[in-house]
MITORFI-678888 format. One record per atom (N, C-alpha, C): residue number from 1; residue in one letter; atom name; x, y, z. Coordinates in nm, 3 decimals. Atoms other than C-alpha are relative to their C-alpha. Last residue first. Example, Ala and Ser with C-alpha at 12.3 -4.5 7.8 and 13.67 -1.06 7.14 Angstrom:
n	res	atom	px	py	pz
2	S	N	-0.082	-0.119	-0.006
2	S	CA	1.367	-0.106	0.714
2	S	C	-0.077	0.109	0.073
1	A	N	0.089	-0.119	0.000
1	A	CA	1.230	-0.450	0.780
1	A	C	0.090	0.120	0.000
END
This chain:
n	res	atom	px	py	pz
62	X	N	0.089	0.016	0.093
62	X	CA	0.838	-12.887	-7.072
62	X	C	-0.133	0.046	0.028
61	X	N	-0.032	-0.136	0.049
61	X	CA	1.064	-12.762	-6.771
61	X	C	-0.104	-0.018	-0.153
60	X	N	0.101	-0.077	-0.070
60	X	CA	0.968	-13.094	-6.569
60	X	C	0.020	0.138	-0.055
59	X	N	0.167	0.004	0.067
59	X	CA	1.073	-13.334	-6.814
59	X	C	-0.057	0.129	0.071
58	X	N	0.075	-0.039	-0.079
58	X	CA	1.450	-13.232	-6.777
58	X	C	-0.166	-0.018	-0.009
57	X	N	0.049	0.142	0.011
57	X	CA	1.630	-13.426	-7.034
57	X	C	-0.093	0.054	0.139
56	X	N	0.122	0.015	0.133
56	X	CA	1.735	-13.127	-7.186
56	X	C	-0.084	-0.062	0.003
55	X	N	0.109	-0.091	0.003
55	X	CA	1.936	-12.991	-6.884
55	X	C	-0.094	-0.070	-0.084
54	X	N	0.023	-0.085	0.111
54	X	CA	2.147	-13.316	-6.876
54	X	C	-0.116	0.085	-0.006
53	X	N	0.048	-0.029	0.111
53	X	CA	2.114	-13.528	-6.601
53	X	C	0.001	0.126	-0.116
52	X	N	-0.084	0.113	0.047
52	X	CA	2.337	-13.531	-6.277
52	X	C	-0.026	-0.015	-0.178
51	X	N	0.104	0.061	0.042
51	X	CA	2.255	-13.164	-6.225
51	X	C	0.080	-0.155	-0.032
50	X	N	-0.029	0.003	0.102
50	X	CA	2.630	-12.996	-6.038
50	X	C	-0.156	-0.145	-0.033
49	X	N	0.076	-0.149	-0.011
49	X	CA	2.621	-12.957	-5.685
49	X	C	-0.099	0.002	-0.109
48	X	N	0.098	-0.038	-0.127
48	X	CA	2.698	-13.313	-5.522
48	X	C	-0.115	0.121	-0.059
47	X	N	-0.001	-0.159	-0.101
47	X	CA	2.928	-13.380	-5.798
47	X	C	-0.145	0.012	0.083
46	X	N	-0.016	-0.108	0.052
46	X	CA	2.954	-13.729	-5.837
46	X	C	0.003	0.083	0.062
45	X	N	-0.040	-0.003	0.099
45	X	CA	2.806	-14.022	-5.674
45	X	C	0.026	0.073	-0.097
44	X	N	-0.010	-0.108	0.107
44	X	CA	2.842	-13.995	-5.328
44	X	C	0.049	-0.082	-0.146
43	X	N	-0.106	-0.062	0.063
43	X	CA	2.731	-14.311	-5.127
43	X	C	0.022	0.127	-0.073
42	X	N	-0.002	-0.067	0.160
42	X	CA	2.522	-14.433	-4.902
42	X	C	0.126	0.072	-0.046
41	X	N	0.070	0.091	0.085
41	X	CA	2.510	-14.693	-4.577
41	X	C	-0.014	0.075	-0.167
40	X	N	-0.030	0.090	0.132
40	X	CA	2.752	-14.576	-4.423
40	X	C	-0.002	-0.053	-0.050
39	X	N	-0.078	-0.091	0.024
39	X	CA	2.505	-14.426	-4.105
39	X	C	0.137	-0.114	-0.075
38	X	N	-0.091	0.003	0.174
38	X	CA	2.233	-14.555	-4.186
38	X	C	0.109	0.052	0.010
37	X	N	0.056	0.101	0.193
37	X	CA	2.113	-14.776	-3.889
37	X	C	0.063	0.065	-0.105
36	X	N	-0.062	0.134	0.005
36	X	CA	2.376	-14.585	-3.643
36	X	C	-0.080	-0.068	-0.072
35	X	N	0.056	0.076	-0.090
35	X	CA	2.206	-14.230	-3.675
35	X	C	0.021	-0.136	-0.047
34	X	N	0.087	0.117	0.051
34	X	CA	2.401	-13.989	-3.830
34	X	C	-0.062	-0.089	0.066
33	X	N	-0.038	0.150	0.065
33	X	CA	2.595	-13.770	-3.665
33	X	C	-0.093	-0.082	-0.053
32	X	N	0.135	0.039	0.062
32	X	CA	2.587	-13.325	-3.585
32	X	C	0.036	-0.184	-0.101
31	X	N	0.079	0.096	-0.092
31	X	CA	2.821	-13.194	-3.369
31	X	C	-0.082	-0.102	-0.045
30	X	N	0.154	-0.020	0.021
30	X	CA	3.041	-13.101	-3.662
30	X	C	-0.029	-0.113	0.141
29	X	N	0.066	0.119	-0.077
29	X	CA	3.429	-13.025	-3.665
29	X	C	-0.159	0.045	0.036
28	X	N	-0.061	0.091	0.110
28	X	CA	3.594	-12.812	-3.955
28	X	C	-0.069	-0.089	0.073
27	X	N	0.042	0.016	0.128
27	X	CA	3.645	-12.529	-3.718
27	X	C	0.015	-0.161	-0.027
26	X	N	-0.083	-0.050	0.120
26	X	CA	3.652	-12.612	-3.391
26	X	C	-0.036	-0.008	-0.122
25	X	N	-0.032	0.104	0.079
25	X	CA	3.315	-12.662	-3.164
25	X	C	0.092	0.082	-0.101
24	X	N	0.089	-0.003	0.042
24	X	CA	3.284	-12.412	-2.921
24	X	C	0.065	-0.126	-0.086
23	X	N	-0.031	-0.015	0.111
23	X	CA	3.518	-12.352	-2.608
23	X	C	-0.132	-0.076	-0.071
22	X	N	0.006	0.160	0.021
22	X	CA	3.351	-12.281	-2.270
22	X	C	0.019	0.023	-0.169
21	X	N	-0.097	0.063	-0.035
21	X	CA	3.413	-11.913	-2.122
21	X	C	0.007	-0.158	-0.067
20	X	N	-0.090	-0.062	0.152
20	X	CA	3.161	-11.716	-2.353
20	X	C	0.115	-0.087	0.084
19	X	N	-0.109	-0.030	-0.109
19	X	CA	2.859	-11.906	-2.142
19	X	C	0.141	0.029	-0.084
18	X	N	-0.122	0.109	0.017
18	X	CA	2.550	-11.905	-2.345
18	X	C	0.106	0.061	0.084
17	X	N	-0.140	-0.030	-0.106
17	X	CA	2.202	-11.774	-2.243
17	X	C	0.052	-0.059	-0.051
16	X	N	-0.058	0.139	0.057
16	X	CA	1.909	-11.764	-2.496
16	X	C	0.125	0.037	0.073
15	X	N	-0.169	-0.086	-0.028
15	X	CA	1.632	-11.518	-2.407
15	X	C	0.086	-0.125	0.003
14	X	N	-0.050	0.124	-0.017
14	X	CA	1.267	-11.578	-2.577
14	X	C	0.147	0.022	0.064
13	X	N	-0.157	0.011	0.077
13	X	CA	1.054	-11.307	-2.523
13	X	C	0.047	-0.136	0.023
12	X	N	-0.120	0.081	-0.067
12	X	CA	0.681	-11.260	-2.481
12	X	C	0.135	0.011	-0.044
11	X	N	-0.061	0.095	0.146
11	X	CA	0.531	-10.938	-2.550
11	X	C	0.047	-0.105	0.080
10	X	N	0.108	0.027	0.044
10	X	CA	0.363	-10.678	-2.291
10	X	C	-0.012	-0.117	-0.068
9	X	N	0.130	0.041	-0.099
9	X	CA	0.624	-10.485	-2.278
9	X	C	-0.084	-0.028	-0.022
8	X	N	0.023	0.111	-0.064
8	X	CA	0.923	-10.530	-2.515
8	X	C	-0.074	-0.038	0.097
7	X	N	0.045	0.072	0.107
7	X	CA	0.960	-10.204	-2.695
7	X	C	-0.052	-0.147	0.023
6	X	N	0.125	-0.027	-0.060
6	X	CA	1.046	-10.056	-2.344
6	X	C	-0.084	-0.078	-0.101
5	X	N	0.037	-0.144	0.075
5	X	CA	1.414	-10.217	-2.460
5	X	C	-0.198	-0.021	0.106
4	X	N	0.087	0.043	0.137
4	X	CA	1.503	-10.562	-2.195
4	X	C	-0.033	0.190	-0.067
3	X	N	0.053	-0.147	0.001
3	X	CA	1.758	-10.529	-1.876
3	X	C	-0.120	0.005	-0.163
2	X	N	-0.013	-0.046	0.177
2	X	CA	1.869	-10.856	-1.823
2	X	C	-0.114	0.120	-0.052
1	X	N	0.118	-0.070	0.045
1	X	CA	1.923	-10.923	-1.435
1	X	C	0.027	0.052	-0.141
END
């Protein structure tokens, strides 16, 4: 039984159970895969973060 504030009558709620005994995904490791058509199908080219183009050449700031 999950005891709820009085603030909560009337309202729906959403309540999200997890179980603290079952390990989680380790650092550094992702549930999350690509889907077998693309998956190494692209490449990195460069920095990821970093503009590929030159500020100047920006049309959209004109």
């Amino acid at each position: 039984m999950i005891e709820l504030p009085e603030s909560f009558i009337n309202h729906r709620v959403e309540i999200i159970a997890l179980t603290l005994d079952e390990e989680g995904p380790k650092t550094g490791q992702s549930l999350r895969r690509p889907h077998p058509d693309i998956a190494g199908k692209s490449k990195t080219l460069g920095d990821i973060v970093a503009p590929v183009v030159e500020e100047g050449d920006w049309q959209c700031l004109d």
